[in-house]
Each structure stands twice: as C-alpha cells, then as structure tokens.
C-alpha positions as CSV (number, residue, x, y, z in Angstrom):
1,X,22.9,-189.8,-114.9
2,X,19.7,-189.2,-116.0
3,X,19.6,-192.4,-118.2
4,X,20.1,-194.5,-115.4
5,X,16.6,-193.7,-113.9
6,X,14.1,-195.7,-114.1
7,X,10.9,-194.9,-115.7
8,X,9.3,-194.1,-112.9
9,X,11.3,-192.2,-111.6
10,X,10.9,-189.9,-114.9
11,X,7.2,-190.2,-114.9
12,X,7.4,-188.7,-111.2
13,X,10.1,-186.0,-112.4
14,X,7.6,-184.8,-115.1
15,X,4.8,-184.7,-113.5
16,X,5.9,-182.5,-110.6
17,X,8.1,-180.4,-113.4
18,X,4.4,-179.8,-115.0
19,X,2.8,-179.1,-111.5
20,X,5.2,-176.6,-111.3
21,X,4.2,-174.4,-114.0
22,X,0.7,-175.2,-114.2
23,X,0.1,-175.4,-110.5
24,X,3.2,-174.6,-107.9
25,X,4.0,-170.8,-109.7
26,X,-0.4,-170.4,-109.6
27,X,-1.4,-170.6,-105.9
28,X,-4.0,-168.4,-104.7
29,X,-2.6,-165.3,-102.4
30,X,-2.8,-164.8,-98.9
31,X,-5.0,-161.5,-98.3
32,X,-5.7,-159.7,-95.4
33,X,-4.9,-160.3,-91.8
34,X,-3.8,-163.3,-90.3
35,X,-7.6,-165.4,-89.3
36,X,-5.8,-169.2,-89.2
37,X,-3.6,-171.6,-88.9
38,X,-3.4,-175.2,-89.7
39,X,-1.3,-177.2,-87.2
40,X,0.3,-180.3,-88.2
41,X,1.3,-183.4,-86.0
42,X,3.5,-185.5,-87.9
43,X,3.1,-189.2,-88.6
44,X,0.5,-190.8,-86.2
45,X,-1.6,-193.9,-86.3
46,X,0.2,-196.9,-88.0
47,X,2.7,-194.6,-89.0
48,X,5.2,-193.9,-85.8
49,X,7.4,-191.3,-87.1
50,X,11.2,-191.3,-85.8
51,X,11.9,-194.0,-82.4
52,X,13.6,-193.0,-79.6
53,X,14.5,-195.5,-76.5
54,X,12.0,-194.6,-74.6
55,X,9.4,-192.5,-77.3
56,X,7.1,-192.2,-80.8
57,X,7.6,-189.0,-83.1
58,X,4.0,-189.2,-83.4
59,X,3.5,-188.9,-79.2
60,X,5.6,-186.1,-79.5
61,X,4.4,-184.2,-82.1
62,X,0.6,-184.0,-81.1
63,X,1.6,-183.2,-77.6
64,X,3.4,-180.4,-78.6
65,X,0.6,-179.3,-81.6
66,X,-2.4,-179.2,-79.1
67,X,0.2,-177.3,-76.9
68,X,1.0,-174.9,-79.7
69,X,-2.6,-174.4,-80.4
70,X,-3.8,-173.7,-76.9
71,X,-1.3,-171.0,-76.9
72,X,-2.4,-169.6,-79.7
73,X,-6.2,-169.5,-78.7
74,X,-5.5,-167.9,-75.5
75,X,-3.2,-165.0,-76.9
76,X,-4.8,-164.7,-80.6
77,X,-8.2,-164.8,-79.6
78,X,-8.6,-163.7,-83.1
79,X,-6.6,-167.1,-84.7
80,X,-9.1,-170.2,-85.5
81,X,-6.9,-173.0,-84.9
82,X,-7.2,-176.4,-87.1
83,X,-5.2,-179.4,-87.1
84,X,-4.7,-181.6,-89.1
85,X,-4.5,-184.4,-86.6
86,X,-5.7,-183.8,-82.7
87,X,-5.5,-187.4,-81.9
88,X,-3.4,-190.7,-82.8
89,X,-4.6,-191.1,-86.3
90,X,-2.7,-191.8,-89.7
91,X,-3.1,-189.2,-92.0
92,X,-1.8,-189.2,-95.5
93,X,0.7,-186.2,-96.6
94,X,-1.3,-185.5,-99.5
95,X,-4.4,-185.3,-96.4
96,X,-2.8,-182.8,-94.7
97,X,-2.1,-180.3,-97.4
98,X,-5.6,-180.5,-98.4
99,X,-7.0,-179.8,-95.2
100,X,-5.0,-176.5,-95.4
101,X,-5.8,-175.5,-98.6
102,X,-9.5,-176.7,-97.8
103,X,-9.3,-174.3,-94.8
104,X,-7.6,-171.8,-96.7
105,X,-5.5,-171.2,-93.9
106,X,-3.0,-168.0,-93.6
107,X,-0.4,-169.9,-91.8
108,X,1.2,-173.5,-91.9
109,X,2.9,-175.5,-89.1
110,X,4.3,-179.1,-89.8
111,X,6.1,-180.3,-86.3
112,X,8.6,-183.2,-86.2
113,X,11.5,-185.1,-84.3
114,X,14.4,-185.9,-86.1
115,X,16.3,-189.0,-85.6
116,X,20.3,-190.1,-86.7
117,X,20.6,-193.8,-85.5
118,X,24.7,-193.7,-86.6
119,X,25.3,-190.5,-85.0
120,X,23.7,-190.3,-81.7
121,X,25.5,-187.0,-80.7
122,X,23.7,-185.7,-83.2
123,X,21.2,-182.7,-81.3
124,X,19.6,-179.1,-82.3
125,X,16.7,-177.8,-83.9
126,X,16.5,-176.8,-87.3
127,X,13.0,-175.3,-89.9
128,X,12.2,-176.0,-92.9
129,X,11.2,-174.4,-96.2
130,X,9.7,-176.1,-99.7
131,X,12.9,-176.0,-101.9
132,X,16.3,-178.1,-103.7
133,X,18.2,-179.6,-100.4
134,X,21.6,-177.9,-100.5
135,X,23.8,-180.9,-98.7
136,X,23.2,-184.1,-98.2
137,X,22.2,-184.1,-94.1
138,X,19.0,-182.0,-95.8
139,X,18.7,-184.5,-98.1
140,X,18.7,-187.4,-95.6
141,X,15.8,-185.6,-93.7
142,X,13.8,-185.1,-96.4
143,X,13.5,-188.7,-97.1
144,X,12.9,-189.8,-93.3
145,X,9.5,-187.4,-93.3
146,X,8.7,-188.4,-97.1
147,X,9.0,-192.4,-96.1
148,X,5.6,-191.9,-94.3
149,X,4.1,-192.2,-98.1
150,X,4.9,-195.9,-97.6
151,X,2.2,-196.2,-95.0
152,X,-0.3,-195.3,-97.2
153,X,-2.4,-197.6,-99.8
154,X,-2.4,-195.2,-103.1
155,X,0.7,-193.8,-102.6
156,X,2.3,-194.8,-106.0
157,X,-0.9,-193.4,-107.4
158,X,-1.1,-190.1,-105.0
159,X,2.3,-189.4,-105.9
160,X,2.9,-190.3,-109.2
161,X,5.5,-193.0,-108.7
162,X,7.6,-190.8,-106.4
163,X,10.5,-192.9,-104.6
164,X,11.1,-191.6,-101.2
165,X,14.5,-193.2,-100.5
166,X,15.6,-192.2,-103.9
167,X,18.1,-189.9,-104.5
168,X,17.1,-189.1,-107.9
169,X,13.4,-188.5,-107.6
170,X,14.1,-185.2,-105.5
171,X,15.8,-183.8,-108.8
172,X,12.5,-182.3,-109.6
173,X,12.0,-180.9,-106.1
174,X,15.4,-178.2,-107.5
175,X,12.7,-176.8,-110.2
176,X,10.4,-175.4,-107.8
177,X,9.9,-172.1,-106.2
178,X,6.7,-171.3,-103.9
179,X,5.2,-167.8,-103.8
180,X,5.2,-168.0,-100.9
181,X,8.8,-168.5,-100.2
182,X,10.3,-165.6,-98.3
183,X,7.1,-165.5,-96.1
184,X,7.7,-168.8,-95.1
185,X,11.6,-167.9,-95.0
186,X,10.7,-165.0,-91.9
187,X,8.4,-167.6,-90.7
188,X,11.0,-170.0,-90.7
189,X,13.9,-167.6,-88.9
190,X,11.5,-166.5,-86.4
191,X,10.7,-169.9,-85.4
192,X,14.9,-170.9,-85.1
193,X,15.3,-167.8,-83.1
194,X,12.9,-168.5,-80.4
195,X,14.0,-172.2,-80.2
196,X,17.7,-171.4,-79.9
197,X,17.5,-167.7,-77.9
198,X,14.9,-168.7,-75.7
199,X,14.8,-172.0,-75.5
200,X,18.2,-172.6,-75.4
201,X,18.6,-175.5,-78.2
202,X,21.2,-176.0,-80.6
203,X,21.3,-174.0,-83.9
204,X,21.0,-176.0,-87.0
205,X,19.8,-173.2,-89.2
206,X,16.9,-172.5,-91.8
207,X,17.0,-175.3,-94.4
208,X,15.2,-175.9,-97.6
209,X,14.4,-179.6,-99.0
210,X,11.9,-181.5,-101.0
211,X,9.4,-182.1,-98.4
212,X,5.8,-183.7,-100.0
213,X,3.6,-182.0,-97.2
214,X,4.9,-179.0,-98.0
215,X,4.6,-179.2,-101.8
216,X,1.2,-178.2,-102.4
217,X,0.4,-176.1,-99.4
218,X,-1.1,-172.7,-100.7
219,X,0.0,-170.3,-97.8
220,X,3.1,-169.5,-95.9
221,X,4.3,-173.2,-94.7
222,X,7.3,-174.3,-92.5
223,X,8.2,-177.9,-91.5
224,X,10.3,-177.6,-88.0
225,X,12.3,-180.7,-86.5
226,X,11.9,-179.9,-82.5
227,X,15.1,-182.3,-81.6
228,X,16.9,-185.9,-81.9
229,X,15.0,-188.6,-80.6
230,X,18.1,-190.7,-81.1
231,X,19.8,-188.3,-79.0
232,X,19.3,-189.5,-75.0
233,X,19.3,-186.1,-73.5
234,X,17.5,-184.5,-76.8
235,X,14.7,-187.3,-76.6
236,X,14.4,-186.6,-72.8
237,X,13.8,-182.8,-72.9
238,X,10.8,-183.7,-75.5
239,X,9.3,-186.5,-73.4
240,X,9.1,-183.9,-70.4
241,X,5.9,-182.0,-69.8
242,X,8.4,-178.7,-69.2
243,X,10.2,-179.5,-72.4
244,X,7.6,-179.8,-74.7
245,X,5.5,-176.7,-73.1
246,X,9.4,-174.7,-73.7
247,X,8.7,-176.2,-77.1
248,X,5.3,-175.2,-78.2
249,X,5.9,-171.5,-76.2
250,X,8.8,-171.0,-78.9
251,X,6.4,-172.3,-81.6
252,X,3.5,-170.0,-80.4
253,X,5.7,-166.2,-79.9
254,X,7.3,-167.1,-83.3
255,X,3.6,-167.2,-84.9
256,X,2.3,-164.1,-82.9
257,X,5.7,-162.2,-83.9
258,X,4.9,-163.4,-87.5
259,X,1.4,-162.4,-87.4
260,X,1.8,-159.0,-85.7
261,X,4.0,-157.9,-88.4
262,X,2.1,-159.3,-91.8
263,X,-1.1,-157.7,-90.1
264,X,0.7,-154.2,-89.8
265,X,1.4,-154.9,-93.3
266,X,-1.4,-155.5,-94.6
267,X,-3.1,-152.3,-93.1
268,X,-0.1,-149.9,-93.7
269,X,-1.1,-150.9,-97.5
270,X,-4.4,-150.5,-97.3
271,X,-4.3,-147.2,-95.8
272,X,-2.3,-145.9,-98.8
273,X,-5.1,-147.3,-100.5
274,X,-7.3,-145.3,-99.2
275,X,-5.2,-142.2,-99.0
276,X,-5.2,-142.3,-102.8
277,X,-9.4,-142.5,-103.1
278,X,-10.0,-144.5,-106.0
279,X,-12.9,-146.4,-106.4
280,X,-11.6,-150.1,-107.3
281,X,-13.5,-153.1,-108.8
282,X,-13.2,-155.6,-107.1
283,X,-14.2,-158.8,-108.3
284,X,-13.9,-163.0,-107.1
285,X,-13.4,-165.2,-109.0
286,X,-12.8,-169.7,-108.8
287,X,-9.7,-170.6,-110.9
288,X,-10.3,-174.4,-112.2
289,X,-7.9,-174.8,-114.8
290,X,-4.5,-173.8,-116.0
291,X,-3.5,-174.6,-120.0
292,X,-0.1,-174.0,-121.9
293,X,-2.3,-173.2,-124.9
294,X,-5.6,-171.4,-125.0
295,X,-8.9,-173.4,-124.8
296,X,-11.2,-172.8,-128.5
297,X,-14.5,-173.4,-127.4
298,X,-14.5,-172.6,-123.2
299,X,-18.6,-173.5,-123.3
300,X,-18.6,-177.2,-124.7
301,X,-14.9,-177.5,-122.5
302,X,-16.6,-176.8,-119.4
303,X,-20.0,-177.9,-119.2
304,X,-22.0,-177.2,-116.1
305,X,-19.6,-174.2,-114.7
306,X,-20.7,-170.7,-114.8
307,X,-19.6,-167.3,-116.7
308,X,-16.5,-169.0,-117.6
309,X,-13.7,-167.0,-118.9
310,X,-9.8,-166.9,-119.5
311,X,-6.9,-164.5,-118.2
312,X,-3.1,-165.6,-119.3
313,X,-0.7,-165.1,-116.2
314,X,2.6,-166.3,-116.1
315,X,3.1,-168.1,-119.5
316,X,-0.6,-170.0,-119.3
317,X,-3.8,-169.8,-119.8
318,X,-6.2,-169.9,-116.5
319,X,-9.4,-170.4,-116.5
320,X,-12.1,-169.3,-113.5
321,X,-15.6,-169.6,-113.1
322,X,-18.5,-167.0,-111.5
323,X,-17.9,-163.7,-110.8
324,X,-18.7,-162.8,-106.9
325,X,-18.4,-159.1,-105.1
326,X,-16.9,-160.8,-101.9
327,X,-14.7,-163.7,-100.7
328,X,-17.4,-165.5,-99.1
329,X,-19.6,-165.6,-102.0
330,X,-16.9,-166.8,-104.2
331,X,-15.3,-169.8,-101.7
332,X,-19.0,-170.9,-101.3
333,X,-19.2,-171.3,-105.3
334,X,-15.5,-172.8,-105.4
335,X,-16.5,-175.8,-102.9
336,X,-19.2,-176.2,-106.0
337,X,-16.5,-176.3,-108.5
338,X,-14.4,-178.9,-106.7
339,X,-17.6,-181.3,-105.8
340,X,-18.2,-181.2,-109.8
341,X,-14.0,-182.7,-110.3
342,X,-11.6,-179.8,-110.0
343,X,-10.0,-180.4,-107.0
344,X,-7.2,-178.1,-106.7
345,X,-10.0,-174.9,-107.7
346,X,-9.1,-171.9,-105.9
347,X,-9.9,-168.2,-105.7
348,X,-8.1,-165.4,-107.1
349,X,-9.1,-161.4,-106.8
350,X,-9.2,-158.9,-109.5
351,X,-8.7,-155.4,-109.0
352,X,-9.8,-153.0,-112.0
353,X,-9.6,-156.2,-114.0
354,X,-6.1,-157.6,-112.9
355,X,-5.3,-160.0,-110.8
356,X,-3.9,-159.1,-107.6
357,X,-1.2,-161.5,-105.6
C-alpha cells in the first residue's frame, strides 16, 4: 500500500522514522525523586476539543487540571506543579511538550473527554501510552486529539506534513518505543485503577496510539480520556462540580501512589550505592547533537559551544558540550545551548565515564 501514499505522507513517515533513532531512543533520564509535574488541559482557546449537548472538552479539561493540581500541592508539598494551560488559551501540541521538556518535569499528565457521535452508548474511561494503536477504536482516538494540529498556523511545517485523519501517516507511529515506556505503563494502570475502583467508571483499559503530544515528551507521560461527552449521563457526571472533583481525586492518588513508589526506588538504589563505598565521577554534561556517522572536525562543526566532545550510544554518534559537577550548573549552560539553535539540547550524566539512564 505503501505506493499509494502520497508524498507527504512519506516525507512525514521518514522524518519521524529518523526522530526515532536520532532523538525518540536518546531522551534524557529521569533521576532522583519525583520534584514535578506538568499538567495538561487539552485543547482550549479556538480549539474546543470534543462537544457535548450541553459542554467544551476544553471547559472540562482545565477544570479538572487546576483540580488535579491543587490536590497535588496540598498532599505533595514537595511536587512544583506546572501547566501547560491554567486558562482558556490555545496551545499548540508541539507547545505543550516543550514546556515539559523545558521544565524538565518527572511526570506528565495530558487530560481529555472523548466523544463517539454514532455510538452514543458509548461510556468509560480509558489512559493512554506513546505507541502503534492495536485496533481501530485506538486508532479513531488518536486522530480526534491529533486533529487539534489543524488549529494551528505552522502545522504542516511543525509536523512535517503529518495528516491527522490519515490512516497511513500513523504507520510511523508502530516504529517507536519511548524509554520511558513501562514507567508510563504503571503510571497508566494506576490511573485506570483509581478511575474504575474508586470512582466507579467503566473499564476501557490501558491503550497505546500515536498521540503527537505525547511524542516528544522526555519523562514518564500518560494521555487519559476522563469520559464521553457524547454520552448524556457520561457528559453530565463531568459537567458536575462532584464529578469532576471524583475525577481529579482519582488523577491525584494515582500520581502520589506513582511517586511514593519511584521515590522508594530511587533511594533503595542509592543506598546500595553507598553500601558499596566507591568514590564515583560524576560529571554533566548538554547533549546537542546525535549523527549516524562520526563528525571529523567537532571544533569548526560547532563553533561557539564549549569542550565539545563525542560518546557513541545506541548506534550514533552524540555529541555534548561543557562539563559541569552538578545538575544545576549543567541545565543553566543547556538553556545557553538551545538560545544558540539546538533546541531539543538536553542533559545526560556520566558516571566513571559512562552514561548513566
């Protein structure tokens, strides 16, 4: 079928097939405990999301974020909150993933209503993870949140050419695998078990599809459809003040059951650390640029960036300016490295000279 496509289509295809292995496989690793989370409000501003009767996705969804976020503040004194979106604003897909990658947040919560015109029986909740849609009702949804690119101005720039009614353009979506995958997979189950068992919604499971706001988020990420809008009782329970504070509750123990056990996690490792008393070099670094082939002359390639050098990961070449003793040192010089054109710069740590996921 592939000949059928258009050319387009195929430029889109490729260009996400190279993301993959040059950015998608390279993200930069969650470390330590659980500090924030980025909250995201779906749609919003000219961009109204799924309609109900009587409601706006985009009404929805920020009244249950900000509700999600108080919770969190008051219980996890400890969380800095951010959204991407704390009023009625549009803001682009590609928008939101920045802001959590800009934020390097530990944690990332995309909240939706879902909507079946044809099929108003339709009800449940169900979460999503970045991955190939399995059936076609994934599919479907997939392309209802990916249809907010048509709001935007750039898009066919932004996104390469990317089609979001197109059946064919989420071929490329079935080549990529997040590292952070199965984190977002517990995040994901936790999240479907307080909405069903406590809430008392209908089970629609865990699901993975091609969703663009999940593509290039660098942390743990989740997309969650709260219920049918299209449904009459479904869209009711969401335009209720109880429903919607039911809602972000579920939303809020799921993240503090999450957190509580990556944080016990994290220490139980680096007390065997410890235990075993070596003195580690630790080093930070700002990854700029990833390569299939290694780069001859790295002083002339990269003017104006400092103590360049290369490490191969993971079939590439990566290349990483500075060399800092701590975190905050090294994101300071990485917001340098972006201002100067790399964009997508991150940081990665090195332990004894290896670097450490």
């Amino acid at each position: 079928m592939l000949y059928q496509m258009t050319k387009k289509r195929l430029k889109f295809i490729f260009l996400v097939v190279m993301a993959v292995f040059m950015a998608v496989f390279d993200l930069p690793a969650q470390e330590g405990v659980i500090k924030k989370v980025v909250i995201d409000a779906g749609h919003g501003g000219k961009d109204p999301g799924a309609l109900g009767k009587k409601s706006r996705e985009k009404d929805i969804t920020l009244k249950v974020a900000l509700k999600t976020g108080n919770y969190i503040e008051k219980y996890c004194p400890d969380v800095e909150v951010v959204y991407t979106r704390s009023k009625d604003v549009f803001v682009s897909l590609n928008q939101r993933a920045k802001i959590a990658n800009d934020e390097a947040a530990d944690v990332f919560i995309s909240i939706h209503c879902n909507s079946a015109p044809k099929a108003t029986s339709a009800n449940g909740v169900e979460t999503f993870v970045m991955g190939e849609h399995r059936n076609e009702a994934n599919l479907e949804v997939a392309k209802l949140e990916n249809a907010a690119i048509l709001y935007e101005e750039d898009a066919d720039v932004n996104y390469g050419g990317f089609d979001p009614n197109s059946t064919e353009a989420y071929i490329a979506f079935s080549f990529i695998q997040s590292e952070y995958k199965q984190k977002s997979l517990d995040l994901a189950e936790r999240v479907q078990n307080q909405l069903v068992n406590r809430v008392g919604r209908k089970n629609r499971g865990v699901q993975q599809a091609g969703f663009l706001v999940l593509y290039r988020t660098a942390m743990p990420s989740i997309l969650v459809e709260i219920g049918f809008l299209s449904n009459v009782n479904e869209e009711k329970f969401l335009l209720s003040e109880l429903g919607q504070d039911y809602i972000a509750s579920a939303l809020f123990r799921a993240f503090r059951d999450y957190k509580k056990e990556s944080d016990e996690n994290w220490r139980k490792t680096m007390a065997v650390s410890d235990a075993n008393g070596k003195d580690d070099v630790i080093v930070y670094k700002v990854q700029f640029d990833s390569k299939p082939e290694e780069v001859s002359n790295m002083k002339s390639c990269y003017k104006g960036l400092d103590n360049v050098s290369c490490y191969y990961y993971k079939g590439s070449y990566r290349y990483t300016a500075g060399q800092f003793s701590t975190k905050s040192e090294a994101d300071r010089y990485c917001k340098t490295v972006r201002a100067k054109g790399y964009k997508d710069a991150f940081v990665v740590k090195f332990v004894n000279g290896e670097r450490i996921n």
